[in-house]
Biopython code that builds the backbone (N, CA, C, O; Angstrom):
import numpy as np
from Bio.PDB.StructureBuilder import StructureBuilder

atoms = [
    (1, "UNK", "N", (-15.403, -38.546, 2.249)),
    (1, "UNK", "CA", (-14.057, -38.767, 1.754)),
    (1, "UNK", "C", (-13.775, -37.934, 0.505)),
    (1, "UNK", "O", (-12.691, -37.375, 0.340)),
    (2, "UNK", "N", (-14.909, -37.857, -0.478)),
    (2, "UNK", "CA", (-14.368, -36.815, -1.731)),
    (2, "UNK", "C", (-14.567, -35.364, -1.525)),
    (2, "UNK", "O", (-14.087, -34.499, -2.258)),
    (3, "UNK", "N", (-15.395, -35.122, -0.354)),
    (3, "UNK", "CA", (-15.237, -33.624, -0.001)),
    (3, "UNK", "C", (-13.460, -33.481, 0.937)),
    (3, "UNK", "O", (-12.863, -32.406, 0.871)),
    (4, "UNK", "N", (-12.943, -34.482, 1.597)),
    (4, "UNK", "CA", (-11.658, -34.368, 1.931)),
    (4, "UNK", "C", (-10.356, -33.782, 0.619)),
    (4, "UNK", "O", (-9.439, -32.983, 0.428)),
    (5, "UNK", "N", (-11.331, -35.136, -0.134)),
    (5, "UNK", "CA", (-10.009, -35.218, -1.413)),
    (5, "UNK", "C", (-10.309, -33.158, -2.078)),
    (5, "UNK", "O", (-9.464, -32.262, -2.082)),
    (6, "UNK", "N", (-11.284, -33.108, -2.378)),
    (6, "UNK", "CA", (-11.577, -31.978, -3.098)),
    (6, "UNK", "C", (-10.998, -30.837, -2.396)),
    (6, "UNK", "O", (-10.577, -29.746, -2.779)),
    (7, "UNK", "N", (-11.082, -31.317, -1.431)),
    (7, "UNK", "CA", (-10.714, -29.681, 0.405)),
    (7, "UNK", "C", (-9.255, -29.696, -0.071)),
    (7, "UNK", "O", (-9.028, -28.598, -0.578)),
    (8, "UNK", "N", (-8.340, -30.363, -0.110)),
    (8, "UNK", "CA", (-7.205, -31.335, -0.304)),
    (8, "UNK", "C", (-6.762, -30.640, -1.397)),
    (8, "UNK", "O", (-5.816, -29.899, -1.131)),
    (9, "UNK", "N", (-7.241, -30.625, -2.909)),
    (9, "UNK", "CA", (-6.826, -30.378, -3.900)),
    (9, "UNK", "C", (-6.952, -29.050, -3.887)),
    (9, "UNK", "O", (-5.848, -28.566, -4.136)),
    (10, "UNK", "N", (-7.861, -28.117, -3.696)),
    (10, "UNK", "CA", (-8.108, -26.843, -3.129)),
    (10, "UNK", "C", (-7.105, -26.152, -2.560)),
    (10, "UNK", "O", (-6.616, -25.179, -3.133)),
    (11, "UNK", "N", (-6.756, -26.502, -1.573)),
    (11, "UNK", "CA", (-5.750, -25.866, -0.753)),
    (11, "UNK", "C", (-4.898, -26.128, -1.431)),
    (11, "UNK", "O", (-4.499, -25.100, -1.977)),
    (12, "UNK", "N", (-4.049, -27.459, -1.897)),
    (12, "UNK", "CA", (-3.089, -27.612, -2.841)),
    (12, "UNK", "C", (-3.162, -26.474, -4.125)),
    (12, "UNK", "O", (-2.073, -25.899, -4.119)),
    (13, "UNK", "N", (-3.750, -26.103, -4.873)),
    (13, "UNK", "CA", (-3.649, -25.495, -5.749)),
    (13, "UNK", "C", (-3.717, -23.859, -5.388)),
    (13, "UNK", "O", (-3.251, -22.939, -6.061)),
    (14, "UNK", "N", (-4.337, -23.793, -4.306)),
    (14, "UNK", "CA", (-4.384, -22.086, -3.427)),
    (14, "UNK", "C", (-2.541, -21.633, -3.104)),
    (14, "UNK", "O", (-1.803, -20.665, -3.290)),
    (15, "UNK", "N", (-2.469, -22.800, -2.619)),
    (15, "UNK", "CA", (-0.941, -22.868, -1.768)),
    (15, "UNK", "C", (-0.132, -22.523, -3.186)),
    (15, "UNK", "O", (0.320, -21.378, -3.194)),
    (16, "UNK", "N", (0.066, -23.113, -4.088)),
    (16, "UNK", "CA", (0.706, -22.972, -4.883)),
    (16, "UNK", "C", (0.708, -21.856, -5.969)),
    (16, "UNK", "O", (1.636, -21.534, -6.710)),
    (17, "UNK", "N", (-0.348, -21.424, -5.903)),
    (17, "UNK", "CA", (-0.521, -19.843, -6.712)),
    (17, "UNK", "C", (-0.087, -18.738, -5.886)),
    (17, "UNK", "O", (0.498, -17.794, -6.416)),
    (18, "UNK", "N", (-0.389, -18.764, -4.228)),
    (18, "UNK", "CA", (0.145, -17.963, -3.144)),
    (18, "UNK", "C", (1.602, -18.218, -3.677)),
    (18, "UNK", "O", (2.066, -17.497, -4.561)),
    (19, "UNK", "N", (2.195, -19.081, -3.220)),
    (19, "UNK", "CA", (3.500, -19.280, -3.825)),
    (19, "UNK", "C", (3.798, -18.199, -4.433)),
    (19, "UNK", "O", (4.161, -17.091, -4.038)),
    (20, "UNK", "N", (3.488, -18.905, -6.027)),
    (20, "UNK", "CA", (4.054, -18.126, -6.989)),
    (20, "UNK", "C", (3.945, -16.716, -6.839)),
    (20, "UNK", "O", (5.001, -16.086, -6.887)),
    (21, "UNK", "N", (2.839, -16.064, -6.660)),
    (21, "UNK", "CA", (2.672, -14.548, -6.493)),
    (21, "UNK", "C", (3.978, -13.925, -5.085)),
    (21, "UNK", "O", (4.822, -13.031, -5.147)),
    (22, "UNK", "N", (3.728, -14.574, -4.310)),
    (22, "UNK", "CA", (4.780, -14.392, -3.321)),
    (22, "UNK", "C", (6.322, -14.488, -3.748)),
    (22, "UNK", "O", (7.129, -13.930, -3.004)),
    (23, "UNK", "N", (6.787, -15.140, -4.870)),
    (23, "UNK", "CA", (7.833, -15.245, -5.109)),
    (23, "UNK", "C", (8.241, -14.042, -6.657)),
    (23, "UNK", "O", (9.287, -13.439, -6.899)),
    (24, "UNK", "N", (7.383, -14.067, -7.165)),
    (24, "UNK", "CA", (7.470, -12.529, -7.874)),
    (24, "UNK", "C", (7.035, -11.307, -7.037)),
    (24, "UNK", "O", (7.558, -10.363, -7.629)),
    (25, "UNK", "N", (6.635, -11.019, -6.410)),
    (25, "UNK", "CA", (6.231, -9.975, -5.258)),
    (25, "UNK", "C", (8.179, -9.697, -4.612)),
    (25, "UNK", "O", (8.751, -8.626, -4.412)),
    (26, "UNK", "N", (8.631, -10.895, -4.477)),
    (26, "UNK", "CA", (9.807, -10.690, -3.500)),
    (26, "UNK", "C", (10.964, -10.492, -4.381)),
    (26, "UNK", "O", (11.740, -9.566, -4.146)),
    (27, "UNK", "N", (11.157, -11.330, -5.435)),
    (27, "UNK", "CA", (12.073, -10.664, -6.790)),
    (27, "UNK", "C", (11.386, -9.049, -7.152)),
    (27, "UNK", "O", (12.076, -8.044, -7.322)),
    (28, "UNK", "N", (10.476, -9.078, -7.190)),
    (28, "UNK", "CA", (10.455, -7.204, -7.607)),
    (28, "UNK", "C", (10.767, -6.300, -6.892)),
    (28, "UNK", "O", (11.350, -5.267, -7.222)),
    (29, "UNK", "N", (10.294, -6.710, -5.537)),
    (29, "UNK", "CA", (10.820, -5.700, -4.064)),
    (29, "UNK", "C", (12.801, -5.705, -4.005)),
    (29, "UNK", "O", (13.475, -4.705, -3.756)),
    (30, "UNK", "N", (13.301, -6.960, -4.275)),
    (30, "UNK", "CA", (14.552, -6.776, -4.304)),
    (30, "UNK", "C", (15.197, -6.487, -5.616)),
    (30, "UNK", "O", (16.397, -6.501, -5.891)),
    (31, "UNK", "N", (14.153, -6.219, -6.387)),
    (31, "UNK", "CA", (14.945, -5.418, -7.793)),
    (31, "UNK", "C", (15.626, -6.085, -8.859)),
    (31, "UNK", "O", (16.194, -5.700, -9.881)),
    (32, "UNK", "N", (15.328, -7.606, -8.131)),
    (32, "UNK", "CA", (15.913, -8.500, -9.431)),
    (32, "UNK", "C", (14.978, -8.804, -10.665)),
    (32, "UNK", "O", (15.299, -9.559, -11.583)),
    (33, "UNK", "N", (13.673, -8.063, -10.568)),
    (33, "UNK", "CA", (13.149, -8.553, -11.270)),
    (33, "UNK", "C", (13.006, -7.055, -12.320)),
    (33, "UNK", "O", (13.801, -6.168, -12.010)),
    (34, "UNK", "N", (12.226, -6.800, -13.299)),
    (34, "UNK", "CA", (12.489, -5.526, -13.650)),
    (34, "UNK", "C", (11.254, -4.852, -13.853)),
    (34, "UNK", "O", (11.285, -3.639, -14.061)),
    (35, "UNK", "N", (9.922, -5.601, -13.815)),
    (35, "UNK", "CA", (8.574, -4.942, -14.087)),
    (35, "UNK", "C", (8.544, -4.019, -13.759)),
    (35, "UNK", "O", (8.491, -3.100, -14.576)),
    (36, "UNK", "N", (8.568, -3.710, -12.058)),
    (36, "UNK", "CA", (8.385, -2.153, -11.324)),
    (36, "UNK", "C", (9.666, -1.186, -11.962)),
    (36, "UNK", "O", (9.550, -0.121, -12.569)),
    (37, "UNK", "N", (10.154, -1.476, -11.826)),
    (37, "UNK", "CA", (11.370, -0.088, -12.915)),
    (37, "UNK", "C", (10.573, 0.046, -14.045)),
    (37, "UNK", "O", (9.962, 1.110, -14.142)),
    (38, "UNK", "N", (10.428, -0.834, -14.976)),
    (38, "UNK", "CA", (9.698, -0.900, -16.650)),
    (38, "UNK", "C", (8.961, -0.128, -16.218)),
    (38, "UNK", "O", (9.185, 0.987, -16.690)),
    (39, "UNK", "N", (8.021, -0.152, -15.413)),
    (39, "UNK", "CA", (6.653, 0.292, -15.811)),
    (39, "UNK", "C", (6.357, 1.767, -15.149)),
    (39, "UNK", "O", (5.533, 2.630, -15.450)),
    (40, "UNK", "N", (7.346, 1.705, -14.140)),
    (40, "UNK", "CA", (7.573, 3.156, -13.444)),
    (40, "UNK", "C", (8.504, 4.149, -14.475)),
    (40, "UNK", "O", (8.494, 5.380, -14.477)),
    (41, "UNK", "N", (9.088, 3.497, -15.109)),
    (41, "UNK", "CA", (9.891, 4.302, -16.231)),
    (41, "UNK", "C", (9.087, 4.918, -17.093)),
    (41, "UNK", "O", (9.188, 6.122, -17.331)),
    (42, "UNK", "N", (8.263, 4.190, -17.608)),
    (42, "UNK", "CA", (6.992, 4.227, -18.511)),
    (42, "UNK", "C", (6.384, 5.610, -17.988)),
    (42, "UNK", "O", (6.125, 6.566, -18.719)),
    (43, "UNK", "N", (6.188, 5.559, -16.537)),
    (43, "UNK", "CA", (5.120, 6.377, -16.223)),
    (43, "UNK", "C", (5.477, 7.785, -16.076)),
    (43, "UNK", "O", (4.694, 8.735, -16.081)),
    (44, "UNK", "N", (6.634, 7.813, -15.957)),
    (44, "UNK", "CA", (8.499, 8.512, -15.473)),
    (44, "UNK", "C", (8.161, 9.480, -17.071)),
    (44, "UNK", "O", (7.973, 10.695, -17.016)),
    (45, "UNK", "N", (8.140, 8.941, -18.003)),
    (45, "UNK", "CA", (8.358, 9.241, -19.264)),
    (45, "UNK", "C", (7.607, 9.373, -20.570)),
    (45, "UNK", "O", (7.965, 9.718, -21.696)),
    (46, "UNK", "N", (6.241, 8.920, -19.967)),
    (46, "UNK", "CA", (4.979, 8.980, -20.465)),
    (46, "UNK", "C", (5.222, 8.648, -22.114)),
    (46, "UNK", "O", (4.754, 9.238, -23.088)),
    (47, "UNK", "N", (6.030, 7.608, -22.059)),
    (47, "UNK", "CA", (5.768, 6.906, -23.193)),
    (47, "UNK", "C", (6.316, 5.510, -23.093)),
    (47, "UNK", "O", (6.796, 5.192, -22.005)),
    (48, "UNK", "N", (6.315, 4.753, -23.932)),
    (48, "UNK", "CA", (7.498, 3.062, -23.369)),
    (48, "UNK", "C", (8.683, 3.554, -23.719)),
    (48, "UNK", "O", (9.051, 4.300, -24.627)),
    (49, "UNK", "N", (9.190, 3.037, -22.887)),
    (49, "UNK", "CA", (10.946, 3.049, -22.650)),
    (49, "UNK", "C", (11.538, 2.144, -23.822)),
    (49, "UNK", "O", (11.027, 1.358, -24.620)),
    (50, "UNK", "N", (12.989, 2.648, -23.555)),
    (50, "UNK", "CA", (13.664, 1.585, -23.982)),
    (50, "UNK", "C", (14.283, 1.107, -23.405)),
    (50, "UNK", "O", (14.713, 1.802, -22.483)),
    (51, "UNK", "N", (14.814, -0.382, -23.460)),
    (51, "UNK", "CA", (15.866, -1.350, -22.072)),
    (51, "UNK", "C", (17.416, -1.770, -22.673)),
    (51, "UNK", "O", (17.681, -2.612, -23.531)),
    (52, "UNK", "N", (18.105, -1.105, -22.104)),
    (52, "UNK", "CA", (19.329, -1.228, -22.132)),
    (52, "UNK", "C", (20.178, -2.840, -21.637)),
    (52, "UNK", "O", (20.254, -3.360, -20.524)),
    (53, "UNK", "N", (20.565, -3.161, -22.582)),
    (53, "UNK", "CA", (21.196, -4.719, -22.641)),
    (53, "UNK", "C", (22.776, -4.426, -21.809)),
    (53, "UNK", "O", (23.614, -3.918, -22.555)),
    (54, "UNK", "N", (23.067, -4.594, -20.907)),
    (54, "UNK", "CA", (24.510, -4.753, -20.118)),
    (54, "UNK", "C", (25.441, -5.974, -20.825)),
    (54, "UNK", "O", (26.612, -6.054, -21.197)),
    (55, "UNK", "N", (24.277, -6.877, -20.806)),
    (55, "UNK", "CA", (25.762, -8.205, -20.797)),
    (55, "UNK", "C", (25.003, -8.700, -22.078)),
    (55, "UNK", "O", (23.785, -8.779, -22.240)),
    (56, "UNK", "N", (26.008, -9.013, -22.945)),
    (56, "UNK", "CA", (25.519, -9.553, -24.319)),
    (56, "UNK", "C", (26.785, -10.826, -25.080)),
    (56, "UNK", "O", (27.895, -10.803, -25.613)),
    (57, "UNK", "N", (25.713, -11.842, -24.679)),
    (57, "UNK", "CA", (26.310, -13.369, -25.165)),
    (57, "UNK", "C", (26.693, -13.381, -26.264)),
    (57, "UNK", "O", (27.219, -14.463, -26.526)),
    (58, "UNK", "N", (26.695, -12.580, -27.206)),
    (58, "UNK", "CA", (27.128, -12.658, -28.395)),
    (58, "UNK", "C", (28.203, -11.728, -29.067)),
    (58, "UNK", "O", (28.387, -11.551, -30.271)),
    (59, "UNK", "N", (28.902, -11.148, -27.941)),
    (59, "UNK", "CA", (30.002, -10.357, -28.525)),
    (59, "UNK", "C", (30.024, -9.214, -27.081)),
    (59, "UNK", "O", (29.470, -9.176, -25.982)),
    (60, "UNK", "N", (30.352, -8.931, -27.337)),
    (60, "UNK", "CA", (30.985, -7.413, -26.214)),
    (60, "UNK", "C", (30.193, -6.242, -26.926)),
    (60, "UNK", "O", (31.052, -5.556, -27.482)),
    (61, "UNK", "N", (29.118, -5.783, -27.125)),
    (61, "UNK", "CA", (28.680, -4.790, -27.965)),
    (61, "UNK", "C", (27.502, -4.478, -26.989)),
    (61, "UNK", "O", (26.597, -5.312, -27.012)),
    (62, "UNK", "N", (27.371, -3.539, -26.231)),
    (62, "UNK", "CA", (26.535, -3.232, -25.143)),
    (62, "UNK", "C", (25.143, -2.317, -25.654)),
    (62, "UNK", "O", (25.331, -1.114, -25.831)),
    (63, "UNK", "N", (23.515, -2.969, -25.931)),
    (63, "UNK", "CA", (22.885, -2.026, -26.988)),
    (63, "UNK", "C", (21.489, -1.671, -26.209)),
    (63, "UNK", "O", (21.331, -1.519, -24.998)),
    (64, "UNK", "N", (20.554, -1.587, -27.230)),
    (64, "UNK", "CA", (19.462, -0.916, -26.630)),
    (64, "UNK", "C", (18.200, -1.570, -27.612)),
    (64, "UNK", "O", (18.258, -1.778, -28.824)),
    (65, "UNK", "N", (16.983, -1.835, -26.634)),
    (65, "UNK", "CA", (16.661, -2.413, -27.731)),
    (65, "UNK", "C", (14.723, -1.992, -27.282)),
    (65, "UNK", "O", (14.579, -1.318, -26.262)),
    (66, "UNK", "N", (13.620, -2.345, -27.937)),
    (66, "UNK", "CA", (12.333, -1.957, -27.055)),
    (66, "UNK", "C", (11.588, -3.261, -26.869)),
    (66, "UNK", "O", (11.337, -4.233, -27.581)),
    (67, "UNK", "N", (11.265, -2.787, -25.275)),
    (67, "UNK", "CA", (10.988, -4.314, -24.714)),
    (67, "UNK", "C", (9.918, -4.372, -25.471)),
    (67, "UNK", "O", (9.635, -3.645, -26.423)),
    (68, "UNK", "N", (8.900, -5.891, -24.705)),
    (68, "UNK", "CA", (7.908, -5.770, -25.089)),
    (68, "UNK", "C", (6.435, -5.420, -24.317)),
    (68, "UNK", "O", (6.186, -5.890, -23.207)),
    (69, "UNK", "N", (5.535, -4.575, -25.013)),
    (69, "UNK", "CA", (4.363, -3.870, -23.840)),
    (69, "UNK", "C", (3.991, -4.621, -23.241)),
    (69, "UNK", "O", (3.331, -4.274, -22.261)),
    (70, "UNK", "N", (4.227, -6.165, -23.520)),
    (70, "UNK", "CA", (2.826, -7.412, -22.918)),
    (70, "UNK", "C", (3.252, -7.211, -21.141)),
    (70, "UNK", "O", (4.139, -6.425, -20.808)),
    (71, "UNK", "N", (2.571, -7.937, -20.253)),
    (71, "UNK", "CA", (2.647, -7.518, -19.176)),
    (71, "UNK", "C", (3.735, -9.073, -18.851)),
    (71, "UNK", "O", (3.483, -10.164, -19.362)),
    (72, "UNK", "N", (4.715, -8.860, -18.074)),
    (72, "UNK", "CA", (5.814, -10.279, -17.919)),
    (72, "UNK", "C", (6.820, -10.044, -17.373)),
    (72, "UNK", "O", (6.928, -8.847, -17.109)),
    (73, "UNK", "N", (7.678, -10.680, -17.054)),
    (73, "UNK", "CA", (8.838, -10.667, -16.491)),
    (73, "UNK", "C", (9.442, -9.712, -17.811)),
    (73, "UNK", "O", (9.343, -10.100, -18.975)),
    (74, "UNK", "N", (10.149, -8.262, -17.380)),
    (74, "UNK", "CA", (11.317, -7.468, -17.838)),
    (74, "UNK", "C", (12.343, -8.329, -17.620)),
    (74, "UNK", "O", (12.306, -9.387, -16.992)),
    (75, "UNK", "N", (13.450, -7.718, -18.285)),
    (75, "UNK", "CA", (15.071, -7.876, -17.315)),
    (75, "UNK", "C", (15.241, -6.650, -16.529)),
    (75, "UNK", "O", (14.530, -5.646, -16.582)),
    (76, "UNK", "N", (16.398, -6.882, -15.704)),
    (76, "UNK", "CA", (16.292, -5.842, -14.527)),
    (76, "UNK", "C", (17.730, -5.319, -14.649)),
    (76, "UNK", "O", (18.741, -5.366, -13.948)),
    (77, "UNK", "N", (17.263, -4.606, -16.282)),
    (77, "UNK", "CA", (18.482, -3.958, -16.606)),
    (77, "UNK", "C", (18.449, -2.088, -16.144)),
    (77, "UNK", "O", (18.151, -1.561, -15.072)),
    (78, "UNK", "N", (18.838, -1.542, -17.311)),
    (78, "UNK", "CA", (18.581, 0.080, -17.084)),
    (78, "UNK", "C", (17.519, 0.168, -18.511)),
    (78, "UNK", "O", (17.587, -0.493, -19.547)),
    (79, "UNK", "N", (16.336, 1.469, -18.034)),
    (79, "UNK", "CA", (15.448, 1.990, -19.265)),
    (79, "UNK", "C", (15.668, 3.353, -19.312)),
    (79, "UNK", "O", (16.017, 4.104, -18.401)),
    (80, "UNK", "N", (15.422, 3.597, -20.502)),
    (80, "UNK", "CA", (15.908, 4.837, -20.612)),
    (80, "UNK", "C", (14.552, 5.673, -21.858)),
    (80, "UNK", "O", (14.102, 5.113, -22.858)),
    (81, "UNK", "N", (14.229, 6.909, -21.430)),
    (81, "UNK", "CA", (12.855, 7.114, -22.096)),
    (81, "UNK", "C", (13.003, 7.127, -23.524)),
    (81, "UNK", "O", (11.952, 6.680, -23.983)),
    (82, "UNK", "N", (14.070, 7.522, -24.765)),
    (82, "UNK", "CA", (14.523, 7.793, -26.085)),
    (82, "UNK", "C", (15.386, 6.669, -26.161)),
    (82, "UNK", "O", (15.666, 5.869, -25.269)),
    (83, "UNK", "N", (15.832, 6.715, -27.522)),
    (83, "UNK", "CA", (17.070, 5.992, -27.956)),
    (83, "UNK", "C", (18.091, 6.887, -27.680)),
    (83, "UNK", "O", (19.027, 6.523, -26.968)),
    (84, "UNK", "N", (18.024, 8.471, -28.331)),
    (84, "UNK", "CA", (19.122, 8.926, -27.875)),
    (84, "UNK", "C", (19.667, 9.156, -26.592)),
    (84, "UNK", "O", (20.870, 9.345, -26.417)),
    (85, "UNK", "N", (18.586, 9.145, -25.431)),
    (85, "UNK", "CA", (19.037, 8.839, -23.891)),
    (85, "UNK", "C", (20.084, 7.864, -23.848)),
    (85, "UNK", "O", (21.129, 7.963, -23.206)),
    (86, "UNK", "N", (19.579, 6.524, -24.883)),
    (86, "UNK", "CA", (20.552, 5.448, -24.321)),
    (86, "UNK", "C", (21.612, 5.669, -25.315)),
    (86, "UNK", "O", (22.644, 5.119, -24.930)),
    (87, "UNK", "N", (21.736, 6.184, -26.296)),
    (87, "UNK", "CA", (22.939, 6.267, -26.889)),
    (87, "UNK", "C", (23.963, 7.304, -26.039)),
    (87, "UNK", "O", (25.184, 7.191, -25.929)),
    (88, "UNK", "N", (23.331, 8.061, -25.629)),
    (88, "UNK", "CA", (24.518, 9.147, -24.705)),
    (88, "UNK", "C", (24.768, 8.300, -23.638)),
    (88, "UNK", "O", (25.988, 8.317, -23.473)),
    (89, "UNK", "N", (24.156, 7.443, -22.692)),
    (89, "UNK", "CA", (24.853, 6.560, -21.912)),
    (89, "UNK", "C", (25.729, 5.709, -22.727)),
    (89, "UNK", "O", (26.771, 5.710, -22.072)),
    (90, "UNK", "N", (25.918, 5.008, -23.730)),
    (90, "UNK", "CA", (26.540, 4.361, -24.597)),
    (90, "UNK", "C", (26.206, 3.739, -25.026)),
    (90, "UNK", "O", (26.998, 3.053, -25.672)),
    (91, "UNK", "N", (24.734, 3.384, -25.079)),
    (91, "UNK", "CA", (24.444, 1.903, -25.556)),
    (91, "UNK", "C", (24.282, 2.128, -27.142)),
    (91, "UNK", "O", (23.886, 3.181, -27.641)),
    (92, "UNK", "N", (24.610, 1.102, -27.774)),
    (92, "UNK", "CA", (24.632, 1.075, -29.587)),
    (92, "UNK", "C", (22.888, 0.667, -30.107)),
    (92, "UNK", "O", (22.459, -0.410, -29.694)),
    (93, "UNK", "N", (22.298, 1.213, -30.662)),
    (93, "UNK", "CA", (21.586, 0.597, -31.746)),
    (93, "UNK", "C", (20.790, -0.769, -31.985)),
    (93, "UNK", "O", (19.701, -1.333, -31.876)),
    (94, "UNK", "N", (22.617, -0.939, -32.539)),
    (94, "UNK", "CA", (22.761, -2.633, -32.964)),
    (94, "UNK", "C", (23.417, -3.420, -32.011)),
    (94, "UNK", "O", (24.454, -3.145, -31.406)),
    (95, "UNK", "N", (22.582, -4.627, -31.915)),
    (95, "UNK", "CA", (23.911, -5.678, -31.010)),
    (95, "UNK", "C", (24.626, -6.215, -31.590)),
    (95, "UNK", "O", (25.086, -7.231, -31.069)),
    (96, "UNK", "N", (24.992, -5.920, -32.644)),
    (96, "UNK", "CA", (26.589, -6.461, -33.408)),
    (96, "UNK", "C", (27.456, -5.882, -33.330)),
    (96, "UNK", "O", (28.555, -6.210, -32.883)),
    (97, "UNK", "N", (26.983, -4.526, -33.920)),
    (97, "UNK", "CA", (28.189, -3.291, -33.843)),
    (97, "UNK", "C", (27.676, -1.676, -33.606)),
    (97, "UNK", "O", (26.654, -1.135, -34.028)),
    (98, "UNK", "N", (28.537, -1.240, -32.951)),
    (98, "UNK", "CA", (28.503, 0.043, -32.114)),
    (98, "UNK", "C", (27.917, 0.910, -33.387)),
    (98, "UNK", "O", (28.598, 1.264, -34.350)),
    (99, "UNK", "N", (26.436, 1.196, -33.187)),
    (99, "UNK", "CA", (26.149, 2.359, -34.263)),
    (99, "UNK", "C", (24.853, 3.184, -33.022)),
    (99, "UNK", "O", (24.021, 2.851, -32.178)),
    (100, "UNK", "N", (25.527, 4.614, -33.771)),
    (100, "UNK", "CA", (24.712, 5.524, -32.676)),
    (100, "UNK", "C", (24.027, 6.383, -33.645)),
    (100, "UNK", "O", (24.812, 7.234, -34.063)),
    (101, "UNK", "N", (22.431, 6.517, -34.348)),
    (101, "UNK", "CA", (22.192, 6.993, -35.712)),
    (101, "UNK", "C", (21.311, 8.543, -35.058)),
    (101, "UNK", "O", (21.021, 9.520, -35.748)),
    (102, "UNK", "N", (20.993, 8.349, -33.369)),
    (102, "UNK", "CA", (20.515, 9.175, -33.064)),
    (102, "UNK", "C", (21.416, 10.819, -32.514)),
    (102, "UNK", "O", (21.096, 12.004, -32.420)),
    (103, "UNK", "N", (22.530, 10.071, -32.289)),
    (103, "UNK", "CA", (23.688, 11.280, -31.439)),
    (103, "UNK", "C", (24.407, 11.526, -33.157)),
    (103, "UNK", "O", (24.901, 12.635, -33.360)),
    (104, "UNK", "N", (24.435, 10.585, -34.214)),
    (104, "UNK", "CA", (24.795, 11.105, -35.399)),
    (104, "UNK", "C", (24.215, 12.299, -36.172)),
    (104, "UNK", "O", (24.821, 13.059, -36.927)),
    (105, "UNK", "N", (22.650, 12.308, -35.759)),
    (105, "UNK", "CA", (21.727, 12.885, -36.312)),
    (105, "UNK", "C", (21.394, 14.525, -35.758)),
    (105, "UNK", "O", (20.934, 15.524, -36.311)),
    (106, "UNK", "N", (21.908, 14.202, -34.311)),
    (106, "UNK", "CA", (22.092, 15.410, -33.801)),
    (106, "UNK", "C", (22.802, 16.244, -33.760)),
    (106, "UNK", "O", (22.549, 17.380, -33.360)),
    (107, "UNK", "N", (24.527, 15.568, -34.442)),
    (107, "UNK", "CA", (25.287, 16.479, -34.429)),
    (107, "UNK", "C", (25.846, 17.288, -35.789)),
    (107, "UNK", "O", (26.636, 18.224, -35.670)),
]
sb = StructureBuilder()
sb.init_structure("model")
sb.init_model(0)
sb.init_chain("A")
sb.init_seg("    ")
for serial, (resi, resn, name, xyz) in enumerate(atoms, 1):
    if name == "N":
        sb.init_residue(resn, " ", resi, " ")
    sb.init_atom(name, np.array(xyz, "f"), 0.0, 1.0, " ", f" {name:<3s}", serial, name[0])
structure = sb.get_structure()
């Protein structure tokens, strides 16, 4: 009976890590997730990227910011290899207010 229970808990806990891996496996293949971009960008650009913020809860100010290296769920925004990459797409700096110090610097 406790080799049942143990067989039991086993599979229960197998099943449920399959799970999970299966369900980040299928968010990354459909692109909602953002690791494989991050890290292909990375490799794209042979240095870390930076990730471009689209939608920002705190005002309308669309920016850029550097993720972080640890290995995790990205957002499955746009990366871009420089800051000034993302400033010529438009993204600001700051997420408060529109400052571009790299396209300033260049011109």
């Amino acid at each position: 009976m406790d080799d049942e229970k143990q067989n039991s808990k086993r599979w229960g806990i197998v099943t449920l890590v399959v799970g999970i891996l299966a369900t980040i496996i299928v968010l990354e293949l459909l692109q909602m997730g953002g690791n494989t971009r991050f890290y292909t960008t990375w490799l794209y650009c042979e240095q870390k990227p930076v990730a471009a913020e689209s939608l920002n809860a705190r005002g309308n100010v669309i920016y850029y910011y550097e993720p972080s290296s640890w290995p995790g769920i990205h957002a499955a925004g746009s990366y871009y290899c420089t800051p000034l990459e993302a400033e010529t797409a438009g993204y600001s700096a700051s997420p408060t207010q529109y400052e571009f110090p790299n396209l300033q610097r260049g011109a």
